[in-house]
C-alpha positions as CSV (number, residue, x, y, z in Angstrom):
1,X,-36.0,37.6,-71.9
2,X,-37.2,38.2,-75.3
3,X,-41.0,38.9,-75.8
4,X,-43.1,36.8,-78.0
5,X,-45.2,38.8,-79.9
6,X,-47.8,38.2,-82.3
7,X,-49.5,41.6,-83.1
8,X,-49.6,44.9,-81.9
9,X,-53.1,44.7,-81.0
10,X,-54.0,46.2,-77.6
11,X,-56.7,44.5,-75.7
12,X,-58.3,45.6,-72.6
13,X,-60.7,45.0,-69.8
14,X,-60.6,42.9,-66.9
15,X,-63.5,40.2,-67.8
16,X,-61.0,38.1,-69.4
17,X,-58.3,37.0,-67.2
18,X,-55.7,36.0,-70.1
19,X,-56.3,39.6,-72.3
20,X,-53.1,40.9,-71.2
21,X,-51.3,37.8,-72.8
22,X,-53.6,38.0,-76.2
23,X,-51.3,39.3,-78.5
24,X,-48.5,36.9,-77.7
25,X,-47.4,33.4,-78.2
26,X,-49.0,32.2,-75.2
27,X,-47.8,28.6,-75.5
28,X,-44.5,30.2,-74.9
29,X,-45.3,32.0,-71.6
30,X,-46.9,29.1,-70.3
31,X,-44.3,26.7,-71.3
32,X,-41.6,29.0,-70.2
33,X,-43.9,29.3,-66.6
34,X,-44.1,25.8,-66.5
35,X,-40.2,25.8,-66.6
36,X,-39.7,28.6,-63.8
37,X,-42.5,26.7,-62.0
38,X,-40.1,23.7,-61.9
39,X,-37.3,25.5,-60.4
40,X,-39.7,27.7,-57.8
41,X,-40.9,24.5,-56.6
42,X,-37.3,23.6,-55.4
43,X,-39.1,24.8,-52.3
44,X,-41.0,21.6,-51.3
45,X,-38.2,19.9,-50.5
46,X,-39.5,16.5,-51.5
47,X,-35.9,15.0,-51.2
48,X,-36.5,15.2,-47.4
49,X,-39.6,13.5,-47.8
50,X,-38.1,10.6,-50.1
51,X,-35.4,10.3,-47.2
52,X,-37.9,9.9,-44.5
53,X,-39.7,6.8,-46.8
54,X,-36.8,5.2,-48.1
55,X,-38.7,2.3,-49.7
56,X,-41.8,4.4,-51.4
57,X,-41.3,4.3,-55.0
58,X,-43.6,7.5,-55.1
59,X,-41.4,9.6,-53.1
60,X,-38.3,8.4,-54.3
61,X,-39.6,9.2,-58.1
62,X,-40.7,12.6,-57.3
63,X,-37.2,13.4,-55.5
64,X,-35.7,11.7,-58.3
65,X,-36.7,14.2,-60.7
66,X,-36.3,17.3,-58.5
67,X,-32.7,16.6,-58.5
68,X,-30.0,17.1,-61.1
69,X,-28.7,13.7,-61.7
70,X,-24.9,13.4,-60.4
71,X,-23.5,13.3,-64.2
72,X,-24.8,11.0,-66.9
73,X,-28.8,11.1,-67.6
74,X,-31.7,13.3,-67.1
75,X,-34.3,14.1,-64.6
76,X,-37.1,16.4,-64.8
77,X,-35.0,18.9,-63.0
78,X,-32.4,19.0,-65.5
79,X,-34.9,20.4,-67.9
80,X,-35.2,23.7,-66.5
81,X,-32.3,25.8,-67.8
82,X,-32.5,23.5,-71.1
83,X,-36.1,25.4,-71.6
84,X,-35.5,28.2,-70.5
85,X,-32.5,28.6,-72.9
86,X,-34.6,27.4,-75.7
87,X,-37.5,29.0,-75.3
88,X,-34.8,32.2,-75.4
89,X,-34.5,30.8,-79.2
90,X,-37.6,30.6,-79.7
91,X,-38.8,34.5,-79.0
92,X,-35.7,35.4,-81.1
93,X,-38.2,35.8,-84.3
94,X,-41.1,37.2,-82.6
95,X,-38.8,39.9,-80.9
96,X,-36.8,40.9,-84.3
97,X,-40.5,41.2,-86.3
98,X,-41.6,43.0,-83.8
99,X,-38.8,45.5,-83.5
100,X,-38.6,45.9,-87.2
101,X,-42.6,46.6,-87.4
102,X,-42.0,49.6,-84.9
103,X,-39.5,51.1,-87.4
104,X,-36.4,50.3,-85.4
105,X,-33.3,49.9,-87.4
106,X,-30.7,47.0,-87.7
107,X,-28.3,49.0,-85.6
108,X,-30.6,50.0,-83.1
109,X,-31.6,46.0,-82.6
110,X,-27.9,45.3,-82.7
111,X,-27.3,47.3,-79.8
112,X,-30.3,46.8,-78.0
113,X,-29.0,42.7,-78.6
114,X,-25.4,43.9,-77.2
115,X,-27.7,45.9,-73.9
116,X,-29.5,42.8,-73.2
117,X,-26.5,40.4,-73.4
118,X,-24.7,42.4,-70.6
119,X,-27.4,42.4,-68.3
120,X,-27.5,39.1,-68.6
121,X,-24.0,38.6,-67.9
122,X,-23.7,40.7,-65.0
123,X,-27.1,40.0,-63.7
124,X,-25.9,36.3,-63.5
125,X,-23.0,37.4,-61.9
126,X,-24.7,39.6,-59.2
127,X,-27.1,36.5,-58.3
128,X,-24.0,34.3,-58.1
129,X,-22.4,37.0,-55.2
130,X,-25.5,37.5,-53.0
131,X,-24.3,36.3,-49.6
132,X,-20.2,36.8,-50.4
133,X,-17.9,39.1,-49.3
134,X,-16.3,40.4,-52.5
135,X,-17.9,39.1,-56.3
136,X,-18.0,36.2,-57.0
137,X,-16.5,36.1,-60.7
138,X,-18.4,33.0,-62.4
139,X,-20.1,32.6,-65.4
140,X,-21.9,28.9,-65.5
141,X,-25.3,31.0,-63.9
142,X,-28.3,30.4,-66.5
143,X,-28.7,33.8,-67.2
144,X,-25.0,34.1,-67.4
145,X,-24.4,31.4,-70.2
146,X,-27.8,32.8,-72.1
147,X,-26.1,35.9,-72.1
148,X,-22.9,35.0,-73.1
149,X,-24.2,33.6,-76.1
150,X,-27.3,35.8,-76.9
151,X,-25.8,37.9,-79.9
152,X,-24.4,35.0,-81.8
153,X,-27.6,33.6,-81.1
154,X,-28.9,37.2,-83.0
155,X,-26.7,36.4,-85.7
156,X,-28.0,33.0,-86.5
157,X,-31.3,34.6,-86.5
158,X,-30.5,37.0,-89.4
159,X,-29.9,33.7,-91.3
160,X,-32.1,31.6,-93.4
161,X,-33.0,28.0,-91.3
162,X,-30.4,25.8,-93.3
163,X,-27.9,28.5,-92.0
164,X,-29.0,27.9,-88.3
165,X,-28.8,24.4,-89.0
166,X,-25.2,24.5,-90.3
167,X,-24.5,26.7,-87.3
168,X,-25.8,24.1,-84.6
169,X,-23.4,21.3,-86.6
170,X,-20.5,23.5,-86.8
171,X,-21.2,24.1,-82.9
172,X,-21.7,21.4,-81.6
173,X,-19.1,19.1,-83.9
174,X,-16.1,22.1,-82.6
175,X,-17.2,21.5,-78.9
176,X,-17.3,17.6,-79.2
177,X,-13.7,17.8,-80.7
178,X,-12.5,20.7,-78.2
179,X,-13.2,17.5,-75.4
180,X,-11.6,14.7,-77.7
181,X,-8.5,15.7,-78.2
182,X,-7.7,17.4,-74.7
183,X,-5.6,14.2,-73.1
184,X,-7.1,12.3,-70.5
185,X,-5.6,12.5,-67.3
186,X,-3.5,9.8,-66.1
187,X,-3.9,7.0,-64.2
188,X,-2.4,8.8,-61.0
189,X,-4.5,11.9,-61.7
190,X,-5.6,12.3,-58.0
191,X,-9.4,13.5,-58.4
192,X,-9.8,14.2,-55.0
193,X,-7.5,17.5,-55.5
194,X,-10.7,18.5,-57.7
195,X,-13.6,17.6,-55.7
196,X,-14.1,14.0,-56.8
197,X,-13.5,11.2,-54.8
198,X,-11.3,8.6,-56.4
199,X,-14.1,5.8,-56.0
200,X,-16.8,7.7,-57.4
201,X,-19.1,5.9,-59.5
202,X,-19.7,7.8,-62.3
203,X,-15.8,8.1,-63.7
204,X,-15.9,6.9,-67.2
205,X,-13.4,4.6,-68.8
206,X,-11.6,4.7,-72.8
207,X,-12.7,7.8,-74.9
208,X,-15.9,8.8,-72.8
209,X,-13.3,9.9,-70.3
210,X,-12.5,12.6,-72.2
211,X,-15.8,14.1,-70.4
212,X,-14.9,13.1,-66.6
213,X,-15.8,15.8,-64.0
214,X,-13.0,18.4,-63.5
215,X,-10.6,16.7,-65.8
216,X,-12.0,17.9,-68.9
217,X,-11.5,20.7,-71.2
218,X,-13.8,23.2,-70.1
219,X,-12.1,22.4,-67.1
220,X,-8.5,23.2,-67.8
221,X,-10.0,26.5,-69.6
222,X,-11.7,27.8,-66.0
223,X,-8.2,27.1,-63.9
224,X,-7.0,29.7,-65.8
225,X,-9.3,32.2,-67.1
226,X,-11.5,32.4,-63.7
227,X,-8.5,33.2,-61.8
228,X,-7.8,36.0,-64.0
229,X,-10.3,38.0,-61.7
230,X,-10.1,39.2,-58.5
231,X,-11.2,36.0,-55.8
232,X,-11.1,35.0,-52.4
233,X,-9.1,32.1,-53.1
234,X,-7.7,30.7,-56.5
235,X,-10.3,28.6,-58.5
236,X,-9.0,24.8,-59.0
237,X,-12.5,23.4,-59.2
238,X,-16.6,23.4,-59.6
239,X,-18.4,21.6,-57.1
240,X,-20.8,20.5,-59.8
241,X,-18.7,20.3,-62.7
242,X,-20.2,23.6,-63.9
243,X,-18.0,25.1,-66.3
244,X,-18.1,28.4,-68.2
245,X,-17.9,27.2,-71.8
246,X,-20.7,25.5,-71.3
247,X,-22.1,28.5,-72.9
248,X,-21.3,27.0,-76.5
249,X,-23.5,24.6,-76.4
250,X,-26.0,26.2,-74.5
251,X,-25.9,28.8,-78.0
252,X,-26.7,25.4,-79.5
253,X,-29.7,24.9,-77.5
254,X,-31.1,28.3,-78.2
255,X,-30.0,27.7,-82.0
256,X,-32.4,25.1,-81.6
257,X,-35.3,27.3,-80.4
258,X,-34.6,29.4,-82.8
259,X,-35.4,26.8,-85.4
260,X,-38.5,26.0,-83.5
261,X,-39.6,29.4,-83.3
262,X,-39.1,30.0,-87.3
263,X,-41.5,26.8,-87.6
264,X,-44.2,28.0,-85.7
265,X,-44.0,31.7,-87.1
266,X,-44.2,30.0,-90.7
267,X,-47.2,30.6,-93.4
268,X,-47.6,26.3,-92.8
269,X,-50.7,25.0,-91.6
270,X,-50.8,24.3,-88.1
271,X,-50.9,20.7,-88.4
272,X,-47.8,20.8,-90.7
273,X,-45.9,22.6,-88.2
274,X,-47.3,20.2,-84.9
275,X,-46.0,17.5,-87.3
276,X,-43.0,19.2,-88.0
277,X,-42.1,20.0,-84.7
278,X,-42.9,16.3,-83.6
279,X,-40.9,14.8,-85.9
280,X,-37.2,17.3,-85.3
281,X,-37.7,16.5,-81.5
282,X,-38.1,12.8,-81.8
283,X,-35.3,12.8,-84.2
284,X,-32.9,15.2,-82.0
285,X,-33.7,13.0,-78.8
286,X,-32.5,9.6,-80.3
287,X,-29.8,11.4,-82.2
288,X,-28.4,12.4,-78.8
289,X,-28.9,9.4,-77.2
290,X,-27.6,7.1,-79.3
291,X,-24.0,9.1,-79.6
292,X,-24.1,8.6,-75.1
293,X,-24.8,4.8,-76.2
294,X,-22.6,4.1,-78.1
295,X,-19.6,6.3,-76.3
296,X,-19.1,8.7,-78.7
297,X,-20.2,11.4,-76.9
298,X,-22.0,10.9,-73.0
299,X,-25.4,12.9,-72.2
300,X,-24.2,15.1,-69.2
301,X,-26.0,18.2,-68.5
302,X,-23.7,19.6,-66.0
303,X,-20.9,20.6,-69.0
304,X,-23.8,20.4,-71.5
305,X,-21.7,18.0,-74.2
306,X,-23.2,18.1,-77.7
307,X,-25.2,14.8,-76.9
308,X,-27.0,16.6,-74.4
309,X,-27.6,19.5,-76.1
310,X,-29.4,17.3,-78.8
311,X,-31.4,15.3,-76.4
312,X,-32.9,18.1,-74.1
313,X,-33.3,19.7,-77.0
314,X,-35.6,17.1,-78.4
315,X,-37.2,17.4,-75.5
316,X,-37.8,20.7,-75.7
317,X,-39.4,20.4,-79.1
318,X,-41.7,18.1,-77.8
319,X,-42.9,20.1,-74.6
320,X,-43.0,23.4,-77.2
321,X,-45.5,21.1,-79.7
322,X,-47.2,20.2,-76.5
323,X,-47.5,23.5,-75.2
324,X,-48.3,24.9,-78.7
325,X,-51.4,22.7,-79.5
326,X,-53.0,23.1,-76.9
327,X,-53.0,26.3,-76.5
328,X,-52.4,28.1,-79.7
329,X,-54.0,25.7,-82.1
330,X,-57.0,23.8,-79.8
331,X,-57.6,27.3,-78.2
332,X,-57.5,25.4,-74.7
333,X,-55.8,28.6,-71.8
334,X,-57.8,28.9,-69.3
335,X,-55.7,25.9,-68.1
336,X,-52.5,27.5,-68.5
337,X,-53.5,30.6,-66.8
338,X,-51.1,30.3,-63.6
339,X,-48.2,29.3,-65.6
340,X,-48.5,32.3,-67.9
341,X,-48.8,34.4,-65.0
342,X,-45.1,33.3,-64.4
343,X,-43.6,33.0,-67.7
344,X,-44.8,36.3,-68.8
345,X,-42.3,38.0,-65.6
346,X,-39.7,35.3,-65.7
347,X,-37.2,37.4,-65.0
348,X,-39.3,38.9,-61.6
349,X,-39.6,34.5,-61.1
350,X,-35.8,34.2,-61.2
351,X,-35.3,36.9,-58.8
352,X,-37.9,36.1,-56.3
353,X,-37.1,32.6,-56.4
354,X,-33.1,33.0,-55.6
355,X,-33.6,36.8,-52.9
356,X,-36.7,36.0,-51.4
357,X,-36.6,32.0,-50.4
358,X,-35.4,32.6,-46.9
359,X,-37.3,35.6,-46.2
360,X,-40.5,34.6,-46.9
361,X,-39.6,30.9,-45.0
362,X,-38.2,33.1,-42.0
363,X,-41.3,35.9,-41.9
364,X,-44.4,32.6,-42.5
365,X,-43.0,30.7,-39.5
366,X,-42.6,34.1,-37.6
367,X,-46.2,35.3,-38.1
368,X,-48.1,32.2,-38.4
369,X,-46.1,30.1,-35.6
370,X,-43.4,27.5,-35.8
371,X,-46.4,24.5,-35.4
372,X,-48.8,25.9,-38.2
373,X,-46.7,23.9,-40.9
374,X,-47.4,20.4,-38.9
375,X,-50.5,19.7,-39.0
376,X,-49.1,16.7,-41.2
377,X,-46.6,15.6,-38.7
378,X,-43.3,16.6,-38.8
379,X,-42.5,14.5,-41.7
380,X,-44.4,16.8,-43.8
381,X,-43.8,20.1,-42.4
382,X,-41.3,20.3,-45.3
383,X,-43.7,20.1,-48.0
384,X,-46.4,21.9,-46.4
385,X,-44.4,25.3,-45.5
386,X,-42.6,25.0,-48.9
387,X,-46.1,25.0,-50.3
388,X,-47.1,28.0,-48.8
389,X,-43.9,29.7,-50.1
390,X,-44.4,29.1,-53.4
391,X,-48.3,29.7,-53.3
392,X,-46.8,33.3,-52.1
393,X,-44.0,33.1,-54.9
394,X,-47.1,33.4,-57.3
395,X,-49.3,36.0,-55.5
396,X,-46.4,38.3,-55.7
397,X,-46.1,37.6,-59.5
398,X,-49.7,37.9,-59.7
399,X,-50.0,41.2,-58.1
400,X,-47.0,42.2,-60.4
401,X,-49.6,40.9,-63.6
402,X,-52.5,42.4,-62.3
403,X,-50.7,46.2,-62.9
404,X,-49.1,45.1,-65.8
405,X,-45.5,45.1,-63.8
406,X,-43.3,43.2,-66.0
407,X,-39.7,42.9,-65.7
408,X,-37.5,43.3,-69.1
409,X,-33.9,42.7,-69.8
């Protein structure tokens, strides 16, 4: 991912456990830890926890929002790649200054812009094929759709902010009307041939239909372009709705950190740019939820329709302010220590967190014993031995910080 940098300043000794992160945004490592924290912690398992204590509102919230939702809405959960393609957006303007302070030239960036978004690409890919016989040709894997879309994200950069802003409407509007005018299917479409059952709750009615699972646009544009590769057996569907143009909008989130990273990189004062960065997410997350309320446009993350792009968006706003202040304008790390220890190798977190789960679940029970994880009862064991995965998660990303063993795409 791209670096946010704020200097060239070198800082060293060990007293200080954050010196390594000094001369960086480090509101944006944290909030991008945070993020990757989010998706490590997939690992707890609280889901099983909520299903053995049906009636505990506690459980049920926390499962709640370590779940994607099954269409319309937003958990917790669903903020992860959200963030993490934002905060993509965000470095964008940190990364170019930088570069252009070490005497690189436009053409130089443009290609090392073209280097990264391949990586991406087929780094997405790779993940997606671990465990398969042959590869697995899809592209709706977060690094995948952040690659896809990462040098017209470049692009956007080289423009002023009213030209990013015209981009995100011209983006968003031509992916709204992609889904509009693409007929709805028929009332003897049979939705099971797709993966949804016919009684399935969440099937919209009237023009929001336009945005049913695996009868949509982005749809009918994966039946034929993903079976233009080599696969095991023809594609006819996503499981999860998953699509590959998804990446368009996705560019529109990372437009949108792009936007938020010019603020905060602005001459303004700092309590300009907290107000300013207040007020666009505020604005962004009722803008977006009032086109799903009124049925112009439903807020699903799983093909990432223009509503939703605005409303995580917002959201995203609001977490970087939050992030920001604290941090950057109040002074307050110490706090935020762990999570920068993450988002500073979140490319190492990604890795670990998708090759290493099983391993490290397989070798803790082998070495420690298959009862060392109950001390809680079995209801628990869950939780507890997910814990101790992701308390190892960290240590590995910690001895990776401690020698300066960062992980760059």
């Amino acid at each position: 991912m791209p670096t946010a940098e704020l200097g060239e300043k070198k800082i060293s000794g060990k007293s200080n456990p954050m010196a390594i992160a000094t001369n960086r945004l480090s509101s944006l490592d944290a909030y991008r830890g945070f993020a990757m924290l989010l998706m490590m912690a997939e690992v707890l398992h609280l889901s099983r926890i909520a299903a053995a204590y049906p009636e505990s509102a506690f459980w049920k919230f926390l499962a709640f929002n370590q779940s994607h939702v099954d269409w319309i809405g937003c958990s917790l959960h669903d903020m992860i790649q959200p963030s993490f393609s934002f905060l993509v957006g965000v470095a964008l303007p940190f990364s170019i200054a930088s570069r252009q302070s070490r005497g690189q030239t436009g053409f130089n960036i443009s290609l090392h812009v073209l280097w990264r978004s391949l990586l991406l690409i087929l780094l997405g890919i790779f993940l997606r094929s671990v465990y398969r016989n042959q590869t697995n040709w899809t592209l709706e894997d977060t690094l995948t759709q952040i690659g896809l879309g990462y040098p017209l994200l470049y692009l956007a950069g080289l423009g002023n902010m009213r030209v990013q802003w015209a981009a995100l409407v011209a983006i968003l509007v031509g992916y709204w009307a992609t889904f509009a005018l693409y007929p709805i299917p028929s009332n003897s479409f049979d939705y099971a041939t797709v993966g949804v059952p016919a009684n399935w709750p969440h099937l919209m009615n009237g023009f929001p239909a336009h945005w049913n699972k695996n009868s949509n646009a982005a749809w009918a544009f994966d039946t034929w372009f993903l079976n233009l590769f080599p696969r095991e057996k023809p594609f006819s569907f996503n499981g999860g709705g998953y699509a590959t143009l998804s990446f368009i909008p996705t560019l529109g989130t990372m437009i949108l950190g792009l936007i938020a990273g010019g603020i905060i990189r602005g001459e303004n004062s700092a309590p300009s740019k907290l107000k300013r960065l207040l007020l666009t997410g505020f604005c962004l997350v009722a803008v977006g939820a009032l086109l799903g309320w009124l049925g112009i446009c439903p807020v699903v993350k799983r093909i990432w329709t223009p509503s939703w792009a605005l409303f995580s968006g917002g959201l995203c706003f609001l977490f970087m302010t939050g992030f920001y202040a604290a941090i950057d304008v109040f002074n307050r790390r110490r706090w935020a220590f762990p999570l920068v220890v993450i988002g500073m190798n979140s490319i190492a977190a990604y890795l670990i967190a998708h090759l290493f789960e099983g391993f490290i679940f397989k070798n803790l029970k082998t070495h420690l014993g298959s009862n060392s994880f109950k001390f809680l009862g079995e209801t628990y064991e869950p939780l507890v031995l997910g814990g101790a995965v992701l308390l190892v998660f960290w240590l590995m990303l910690f001895w990776m910080y401690r020698r300066k063993i960062f992980l760059r795409v």
